[in-house]
C-alpha positions in Angstrom: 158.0 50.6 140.7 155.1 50.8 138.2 152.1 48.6 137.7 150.0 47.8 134.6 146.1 48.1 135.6 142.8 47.0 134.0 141.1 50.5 133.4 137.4 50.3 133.6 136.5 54.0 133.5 133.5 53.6 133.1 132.3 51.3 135.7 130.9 52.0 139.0 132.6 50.8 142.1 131.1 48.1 144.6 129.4 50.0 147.4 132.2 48.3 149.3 134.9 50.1 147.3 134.1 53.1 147.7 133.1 52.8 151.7 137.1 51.7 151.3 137.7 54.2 149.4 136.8 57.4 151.2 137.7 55.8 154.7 134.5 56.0 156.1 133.3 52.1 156.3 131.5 52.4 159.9 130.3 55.8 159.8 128.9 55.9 156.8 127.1 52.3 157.5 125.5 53.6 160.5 124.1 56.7 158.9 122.8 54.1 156.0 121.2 52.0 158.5 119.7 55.5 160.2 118.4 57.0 157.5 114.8 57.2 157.1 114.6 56.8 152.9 112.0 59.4 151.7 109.1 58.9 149.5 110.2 57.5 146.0 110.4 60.2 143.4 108.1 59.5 140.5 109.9 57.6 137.5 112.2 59.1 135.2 113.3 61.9 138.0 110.0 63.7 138.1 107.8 65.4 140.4 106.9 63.6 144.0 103.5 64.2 144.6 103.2 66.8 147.3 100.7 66.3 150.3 97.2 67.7 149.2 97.4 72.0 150.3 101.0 71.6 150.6 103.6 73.5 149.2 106.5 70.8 148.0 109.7 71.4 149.6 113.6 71.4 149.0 116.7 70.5 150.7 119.6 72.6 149.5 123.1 71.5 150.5 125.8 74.2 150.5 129.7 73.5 151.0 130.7 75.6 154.1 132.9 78.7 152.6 135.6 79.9 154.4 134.2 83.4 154.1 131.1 82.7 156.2 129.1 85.8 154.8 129.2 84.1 151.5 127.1 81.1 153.0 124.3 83.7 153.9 124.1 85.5 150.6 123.8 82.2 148.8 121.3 80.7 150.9 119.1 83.9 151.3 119.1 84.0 147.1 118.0 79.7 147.4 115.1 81.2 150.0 114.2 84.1 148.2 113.2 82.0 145.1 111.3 79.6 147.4 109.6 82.1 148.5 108.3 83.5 145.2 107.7 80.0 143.6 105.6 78.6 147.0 108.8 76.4 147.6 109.3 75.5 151.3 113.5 75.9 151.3 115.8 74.3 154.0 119.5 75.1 153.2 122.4 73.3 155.1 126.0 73.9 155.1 128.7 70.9 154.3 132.4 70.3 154.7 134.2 72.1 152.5 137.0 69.6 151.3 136.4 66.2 149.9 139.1 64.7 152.7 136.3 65.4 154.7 133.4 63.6 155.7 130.8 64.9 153.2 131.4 62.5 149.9 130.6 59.1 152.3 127.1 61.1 153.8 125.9 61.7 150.6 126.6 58.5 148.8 124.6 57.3 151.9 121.7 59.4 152.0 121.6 58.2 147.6 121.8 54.5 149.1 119.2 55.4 151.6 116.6 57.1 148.9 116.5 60.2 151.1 119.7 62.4 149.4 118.9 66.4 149.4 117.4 67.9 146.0 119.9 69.9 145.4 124.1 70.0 146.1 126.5 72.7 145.3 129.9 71.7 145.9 133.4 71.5 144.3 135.9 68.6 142.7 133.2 66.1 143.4 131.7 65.0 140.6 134.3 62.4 139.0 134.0 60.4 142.6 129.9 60.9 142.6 129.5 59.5 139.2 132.0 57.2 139.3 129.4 55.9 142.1 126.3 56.0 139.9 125.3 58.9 142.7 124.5 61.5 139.9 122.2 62.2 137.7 122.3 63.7 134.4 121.9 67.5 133.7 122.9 67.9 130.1 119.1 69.4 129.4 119.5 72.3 131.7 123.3 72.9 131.1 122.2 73.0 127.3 119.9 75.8 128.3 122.4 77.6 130.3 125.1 77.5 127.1 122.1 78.7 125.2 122.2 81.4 127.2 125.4 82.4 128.7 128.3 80.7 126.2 130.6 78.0 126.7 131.5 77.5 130.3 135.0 77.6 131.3 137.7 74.5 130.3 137.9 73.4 134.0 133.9 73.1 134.5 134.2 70.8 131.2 136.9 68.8 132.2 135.2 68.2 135.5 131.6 67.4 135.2 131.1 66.4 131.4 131.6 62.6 130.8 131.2 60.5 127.9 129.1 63.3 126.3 126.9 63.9 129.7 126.9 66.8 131.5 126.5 65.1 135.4 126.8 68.9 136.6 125.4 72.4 136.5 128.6 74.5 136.1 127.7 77.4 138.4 131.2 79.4 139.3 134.9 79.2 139.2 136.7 80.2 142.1 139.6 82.5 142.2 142.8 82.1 144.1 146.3 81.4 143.6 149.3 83.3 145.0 149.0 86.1 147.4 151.8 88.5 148.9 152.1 91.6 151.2 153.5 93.8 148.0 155.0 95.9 150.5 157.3 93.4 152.4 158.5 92.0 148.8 159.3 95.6 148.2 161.2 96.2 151.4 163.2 93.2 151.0 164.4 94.6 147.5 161.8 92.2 145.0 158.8 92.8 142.3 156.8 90.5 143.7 155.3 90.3 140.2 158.4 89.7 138.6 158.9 86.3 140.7 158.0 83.9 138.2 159.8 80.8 139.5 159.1 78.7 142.8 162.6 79.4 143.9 162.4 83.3 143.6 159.9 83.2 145.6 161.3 81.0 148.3 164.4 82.9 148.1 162.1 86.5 148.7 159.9 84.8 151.9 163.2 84.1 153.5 164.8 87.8 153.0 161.6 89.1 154.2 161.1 87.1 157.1 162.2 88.5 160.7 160.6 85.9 163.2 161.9 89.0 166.3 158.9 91.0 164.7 156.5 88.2 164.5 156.2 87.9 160.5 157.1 85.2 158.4 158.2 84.4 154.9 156.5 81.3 154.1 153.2 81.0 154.4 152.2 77.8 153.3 151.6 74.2 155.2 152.5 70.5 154.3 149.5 69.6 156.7 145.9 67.6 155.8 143.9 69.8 153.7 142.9 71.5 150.0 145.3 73.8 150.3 148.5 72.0 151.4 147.6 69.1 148.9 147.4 71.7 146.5 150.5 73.6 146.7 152.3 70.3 146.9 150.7 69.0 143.7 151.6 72.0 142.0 155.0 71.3 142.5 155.6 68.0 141.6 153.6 68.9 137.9 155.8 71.8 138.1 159.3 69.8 138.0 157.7 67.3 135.6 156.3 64.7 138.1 152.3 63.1 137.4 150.5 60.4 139.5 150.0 58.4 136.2 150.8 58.1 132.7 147.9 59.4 130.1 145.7 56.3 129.6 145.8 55.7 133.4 147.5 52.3 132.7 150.4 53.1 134.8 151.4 54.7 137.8 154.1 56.9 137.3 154.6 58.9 141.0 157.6 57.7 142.0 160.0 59.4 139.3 163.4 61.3 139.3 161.0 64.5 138.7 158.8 63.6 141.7 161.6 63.1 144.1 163.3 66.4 142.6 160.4 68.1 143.1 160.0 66.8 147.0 163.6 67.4 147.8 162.7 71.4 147.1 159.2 70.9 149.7 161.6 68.9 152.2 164.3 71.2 152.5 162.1 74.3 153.0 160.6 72.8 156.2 163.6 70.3 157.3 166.8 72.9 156.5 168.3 75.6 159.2 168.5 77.7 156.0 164.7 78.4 155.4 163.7 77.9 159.0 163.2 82.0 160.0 160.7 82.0 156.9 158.4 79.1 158.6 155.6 79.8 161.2 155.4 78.6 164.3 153.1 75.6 164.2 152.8 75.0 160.6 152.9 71.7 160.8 149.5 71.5 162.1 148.2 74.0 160.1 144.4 73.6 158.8 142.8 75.1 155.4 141.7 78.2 157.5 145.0 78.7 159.7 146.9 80.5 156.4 144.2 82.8 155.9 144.1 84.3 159.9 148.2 84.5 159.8 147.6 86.4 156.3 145.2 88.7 157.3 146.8 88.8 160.8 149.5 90.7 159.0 152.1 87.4 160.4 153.1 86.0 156.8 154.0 87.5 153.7 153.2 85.0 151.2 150.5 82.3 150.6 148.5 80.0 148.1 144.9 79.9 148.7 141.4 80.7 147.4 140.1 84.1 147.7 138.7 84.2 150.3 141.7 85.9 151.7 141.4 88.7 149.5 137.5 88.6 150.4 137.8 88.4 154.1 140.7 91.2 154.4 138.0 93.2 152.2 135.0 93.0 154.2 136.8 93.5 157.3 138.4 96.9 156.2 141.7 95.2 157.1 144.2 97.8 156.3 146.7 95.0 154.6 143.8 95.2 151.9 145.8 97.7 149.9 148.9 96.0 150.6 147.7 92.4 149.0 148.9 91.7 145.5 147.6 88.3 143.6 151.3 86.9 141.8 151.1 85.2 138.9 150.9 81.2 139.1 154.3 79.5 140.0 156.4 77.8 137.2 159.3 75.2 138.2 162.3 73.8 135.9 159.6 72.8 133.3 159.1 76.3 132.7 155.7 76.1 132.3 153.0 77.6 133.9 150.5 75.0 135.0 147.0 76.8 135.4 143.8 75.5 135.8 140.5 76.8 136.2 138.1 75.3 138.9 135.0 76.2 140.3 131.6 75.0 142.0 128.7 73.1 140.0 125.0 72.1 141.2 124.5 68.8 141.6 121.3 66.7 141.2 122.0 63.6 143.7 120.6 60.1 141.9 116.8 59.9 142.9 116.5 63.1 144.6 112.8 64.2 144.4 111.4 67.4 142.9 114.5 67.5 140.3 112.3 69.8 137.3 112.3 72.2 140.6 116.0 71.9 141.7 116.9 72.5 137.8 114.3 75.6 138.0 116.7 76.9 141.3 120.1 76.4 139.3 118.9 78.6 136.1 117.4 81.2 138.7 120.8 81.5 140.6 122.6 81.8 137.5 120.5 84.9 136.4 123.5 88.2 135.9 121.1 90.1 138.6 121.5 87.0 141.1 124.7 85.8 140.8 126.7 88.9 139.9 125.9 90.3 143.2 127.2 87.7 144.9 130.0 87.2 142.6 130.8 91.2 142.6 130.6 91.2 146.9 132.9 87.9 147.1 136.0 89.4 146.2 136.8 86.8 143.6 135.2 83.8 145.9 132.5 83.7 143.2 134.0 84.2 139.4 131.9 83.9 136.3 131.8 80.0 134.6 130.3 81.1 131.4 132.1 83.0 128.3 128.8 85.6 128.1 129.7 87.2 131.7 133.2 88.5 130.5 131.8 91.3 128.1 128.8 92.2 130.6 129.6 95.8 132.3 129.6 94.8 136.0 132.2 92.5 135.5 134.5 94.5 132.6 134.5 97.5 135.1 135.1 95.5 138.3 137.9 94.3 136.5 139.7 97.7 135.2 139.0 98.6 138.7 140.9 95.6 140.9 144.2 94.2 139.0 143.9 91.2 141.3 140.3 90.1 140.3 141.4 90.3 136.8 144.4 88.0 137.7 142.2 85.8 139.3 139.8 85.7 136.1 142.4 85.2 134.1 144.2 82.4 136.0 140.3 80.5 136.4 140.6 80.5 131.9 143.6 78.3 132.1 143.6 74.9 130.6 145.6 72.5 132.6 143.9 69.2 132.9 145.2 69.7 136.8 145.6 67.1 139.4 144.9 64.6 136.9 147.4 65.6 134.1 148.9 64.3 132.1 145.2 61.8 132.3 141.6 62.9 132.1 139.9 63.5 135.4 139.2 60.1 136.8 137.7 58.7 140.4 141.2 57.7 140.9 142.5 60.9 141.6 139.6 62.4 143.6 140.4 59.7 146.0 144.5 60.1 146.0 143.4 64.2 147.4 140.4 62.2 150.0 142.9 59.7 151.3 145.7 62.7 151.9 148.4 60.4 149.9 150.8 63.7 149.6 150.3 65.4 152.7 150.8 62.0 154.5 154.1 62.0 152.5 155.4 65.0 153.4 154.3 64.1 157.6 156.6 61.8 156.9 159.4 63.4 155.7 159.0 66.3 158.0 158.2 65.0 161.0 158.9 61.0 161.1 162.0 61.8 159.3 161.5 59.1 156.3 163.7 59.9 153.2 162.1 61.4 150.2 163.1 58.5 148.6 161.5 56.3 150.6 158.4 58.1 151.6 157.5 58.8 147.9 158.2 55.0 146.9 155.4 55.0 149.8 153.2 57.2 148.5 153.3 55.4 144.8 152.6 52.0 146.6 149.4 54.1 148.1 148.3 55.2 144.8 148.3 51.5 143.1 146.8 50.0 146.1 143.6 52.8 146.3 143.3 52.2 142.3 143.0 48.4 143.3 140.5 48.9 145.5 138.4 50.7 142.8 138.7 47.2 140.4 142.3 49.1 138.9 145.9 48.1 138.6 145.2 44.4 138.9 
């Protein structure tokens, strides 16, 4: 089931490719042929000359956050230094996931000559670049090092290539596994001494009682970040990859891949584990986990922080109660953590880019972002080594176990969805074409073996590295 490839990693795809790729041929044609392209920036990436008596002006572009509170406090610090550097600032929210529509927009707006100045997003650079949609920001990162330290492994392994820094690391976000201590307790389990994916399987089911309205299991198999992450997870965790190392294989459909789905399937297919499974899982969205959770109608979940954050800010009661697990290990025995987090982004032939770089260094000042990153709840963790020994972030540490957990767990190493291969396009489109959660649809609710649907899903992968000039 494998297939040799051609592996030209460092060549941009055909506009056409990647209109393929992300799934977006029409729409994102249409906003390409409706765009208005702005004035050309001056050569090099410098400074558009201004109107005479006119102040010059950025577009910021800001992924939506799942904690909506965090979207002000970000774009009220982007305004405030507008505001003292006679910058006119418009900020606009995005989609939050790359399986969303925001990766085809921009790449149009970049064809179009009118992308925003500035982008902060997640797991996007790889695809950008890979698109020649990017530019370069080794000068400023340079600075920031200077500065701050090293930024974390999983900022490196994202946005440096060949050398080039094609990002401004800005913050890693925390996350992982999240647990009412209190029902593990009741049910007779140390929630933190469930190390293993089964454990914990074993304690959502002993905890569940569907007559009360709370469940186990709080995790979907639907379209999204958060399914596709958890699913992931598990296939690395029983030994299973997309490719080999050099990317000159695909690899998904192994023994250890369709070990690893068996344990997914049977979770959401078996009368056994079915008291431990929400009601409507199965169409589940990235945000449906987090109202059950803080609901107070699941007792166990993977997701970003913004669980912890929201149940915080609302003084939900089940604040006290939350307890951040350690990261998951399966028959491998090892524990597969990686660090990722949010970078700036300088879209290819944005103007005013000596301004947009200015922004990046302001918001990474300690007395701008720690405020934000203090308030978020772990939604916001530092990127850079320096931040660890600063005060504010030792003490909020000592105070709250969990944000330490979460800082700890945004250190790790793991290459992630790409191991055991560098990052590559390749697998920044697998997560924007849903190739796993499509799987398990198919398992689940088409009934499709796991056999089968994997040898599906491995077919998938080959035929979306073709379409990038790969496996041919």
């Amino acid at each position: 089931m494998s297939q040799q490839e051609r592996n030209p990693l460092n060549s941009a795809m055909s506009r056409r490719q990647a209109l393929k790729l992300m799934g977006g041929l029409a729409g994102m044609a249409t906003l390409a042929a409706c765009a208005a392209p702005s004035a050309a920036p001056a050569a090099g990436g410098g400074e558009a000359a201004a109107p005479a008596g006119a102040n010059p002006s950025l577009l910021v572009a800001h992924r939506r956050e799942y904690f909506a509170e965090m979207e002000t406090i970000f774009s009220d610090a982007v305004k405030a230094w507008g505001a003292e550097n006679n910058v006119d600032i418009e900020t606009t929210t995005v989609a939050a996931e790359a399986n969303q529509d925001f990766v085809p927009k921009l790449m149009a707006e970049v064809q179009a000559g009118n992308p925003p100045n500035l982008v902060y997003h997640v797991r996007l650079v790889q695809l950008l670049h890979a698109n020649n949609a990017l530019e370069p920001v080794s000068d400023t990162v340079a600075e920031l090092i200077d500065t701050y330290g090293e930024p974390a492994f999983g900022q490196k392994n994202a946005a440096q290539i060949d050398n080039e820094w094609y990002a401004i690391p800005y913050m890693m976000s925390g996350g992982g596994p999240y647990g009412r201590r209190s029902k593990f307790e009741e049910a007779g389990f140390d929630p933190l001494a469930l190390e293993t994916y089964e454990q914990r399987r074993d304690a959502a089911l002993a905890m569940s009682d569907p007559s009360a309205n709370f469940y186990g299991w709080g995790l979907t198999y639907n379209t999204g970040g958060d399914a596709t992450g958890f699913i992931e997870h598990v296939v690395q965790s029983w030994g299973g990859h997309y490719t080999n190392e050099d990317v000159s294989e695909v690899t998904f459909n192994s023994p250890e891949t369709i070990a690893a789905i068996e344990f997914i399937a049977e979770i959401y297919t078996s009368e056994t584990y079915a008291p431990m499974i929400p009601p409507g899982v199965a169409s589940w969205n990235d945000s449906s986990n987090n109202e059950a959770f803080v609901a107070g109608t699941i007792g166990y979940t993977n997701n970003s922080a913004s669980i912890y954050a929201k149940a915080k800010d609302d003084g939900n009661p089940i604040f006290e109660d939350i307890v951040r697990l350690e990261t998951a290990i399966g028959p491998t025995g090892e524990k597969l953590e990686a660090g990722g987090g949010g970078q700036f982004n300088i879209p290819r032939g944005a103007a005013h880019q000596d301004l947009a770089k200015q922004l990046t260094k302001y918001m990474l000042q300690p007395d701008i972002f720690l405020p934000i990153s203090l308030i978020s709840a772990g939604l916001f963790l530092p990127a850079y080594d320096a931040y660890y020994s600063m005060d504010e972030v030792v003490s909020a540490y000592e105070a709250d176990p969990n944000l330490a957990s979460m800082g700890r767990a945004t250190l790790g190493t793991h290459v992630g969805a790409s191991w055991p291969a560098q990052p590559n396009p390749l697998f920044d489109a697998i997560n924007a074409q849903a190739v796993l959660t499509d799987m398990m649809a198919q398992i689940v609710a088409q009934g499709a073996t796991v056999e089968g649907a994997v040898a599906q899903a491995h077919d998938r992968i080959i035929t979306i590295g073709q379409e990038m000039g790969m496996f041919t």
